[in-house]
N, C-alpha and C positions, 0 to 999 in steps of 0.2 A: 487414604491409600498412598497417595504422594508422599505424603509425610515421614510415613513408612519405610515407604522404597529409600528415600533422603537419608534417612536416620542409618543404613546399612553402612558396615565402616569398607572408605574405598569410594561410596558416591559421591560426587560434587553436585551438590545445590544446585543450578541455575541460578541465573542473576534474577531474571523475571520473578521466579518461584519467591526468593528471599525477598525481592522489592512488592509482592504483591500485597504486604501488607502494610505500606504506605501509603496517607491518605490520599495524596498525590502521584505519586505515579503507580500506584496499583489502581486506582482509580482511569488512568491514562492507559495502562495496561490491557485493562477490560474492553477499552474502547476501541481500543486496535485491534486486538483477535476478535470482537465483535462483529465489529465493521469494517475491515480490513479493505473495500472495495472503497468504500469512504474515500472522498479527495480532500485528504487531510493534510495543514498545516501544521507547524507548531502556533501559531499564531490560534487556529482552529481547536486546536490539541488544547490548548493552553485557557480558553475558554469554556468548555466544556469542566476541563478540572477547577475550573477557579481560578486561576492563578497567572500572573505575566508569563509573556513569551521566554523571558530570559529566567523566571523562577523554575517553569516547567524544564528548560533545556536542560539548566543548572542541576538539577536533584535527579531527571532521570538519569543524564549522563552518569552523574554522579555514583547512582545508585543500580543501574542495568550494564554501566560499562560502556556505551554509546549511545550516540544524540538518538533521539525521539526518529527521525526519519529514517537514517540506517537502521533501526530496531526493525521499523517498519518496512522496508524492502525486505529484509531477511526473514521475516515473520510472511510475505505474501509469496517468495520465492521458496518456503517452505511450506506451505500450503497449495500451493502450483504443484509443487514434486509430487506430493501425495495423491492428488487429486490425479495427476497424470499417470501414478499408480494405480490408483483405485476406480478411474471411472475408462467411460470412451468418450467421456466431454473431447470435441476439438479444441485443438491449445488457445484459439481466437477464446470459444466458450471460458474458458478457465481464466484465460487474461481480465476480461470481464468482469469475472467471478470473484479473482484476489486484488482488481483495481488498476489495471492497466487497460491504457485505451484497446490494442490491439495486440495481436498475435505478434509483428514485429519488434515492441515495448517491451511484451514478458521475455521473447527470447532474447533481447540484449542485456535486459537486467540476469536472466537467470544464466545465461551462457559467460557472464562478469563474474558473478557469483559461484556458481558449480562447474564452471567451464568446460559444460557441455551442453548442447541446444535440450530444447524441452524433449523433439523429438529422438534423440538419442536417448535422454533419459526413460522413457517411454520406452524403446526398444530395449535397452537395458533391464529396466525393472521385469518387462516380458522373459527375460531371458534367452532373446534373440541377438543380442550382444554384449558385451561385457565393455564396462565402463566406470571409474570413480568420481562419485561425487563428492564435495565436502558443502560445509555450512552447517546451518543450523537444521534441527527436522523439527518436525512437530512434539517431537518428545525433551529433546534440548532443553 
């Protein structure tokens, strides 16, 4: 079905998408949307795949467009929005949930990020206010 949608003239691939079929960091890839709450290193990251700390940085970067960590804040601060969309988990539950210690963690990563607090986002997505986000989504 992705594949699909990709092939349409006008769509841009992700980087994920095209890197998911390296044995290295598709492999890295999986482990992160996986386990996303994971308190993951590259050091961590880079054992699981196999490979040095500086082989893993090297080829994700290389190949996703950025280090193995900022992939990963932006994949948990993507996954935060959704959720803040789609559930009534409290933002503490979802912080949790995508790997941040506490409700004050995710709002300063996500508020860095989409610059706006979770709760706004939340009230936004309700349609109780209006608001822009940017970043990555879960569809990116």
């Amino acid at each position: 079905m992705l594949r699909g949608w990709f092939d349409r003239p006008g769509t841009a691939t992700p980087a994920w998408y095209r890197a998911s079929d390296d044995p290295v960091v598709g492999h890295a890839l999986r482990l992160l949307h996986d386990r996303p709450a994971d308190p993951w290193t590259v050091a961590k990251l880079a054992a699981e795949a196999g490979v040095s700390r500086a082989a893993l940085a090297r080829r994700f970067t290389e190949r996703i467009g950025e280090p193995p960590m900022t992939y990963l804040t932006g994949w948990r601060i993507s996954l935060a929005a959704d959720l803040l969309r789609g559930t009534d988990d409290t933002v503490g539950a979802i912080a949790r949930r995508v790997g941040y210690a506490n409700t004050f963690a995710l709002s300063v990563a996500f508020k860095r990020l989409r610059r706006i607090t979770p709760s706004e986002h939340r009230a936004a997505a309700s349609g109780t206010r209006e608001a822009s986000t940017g970043g990555r989504s879960m569809e990116d």
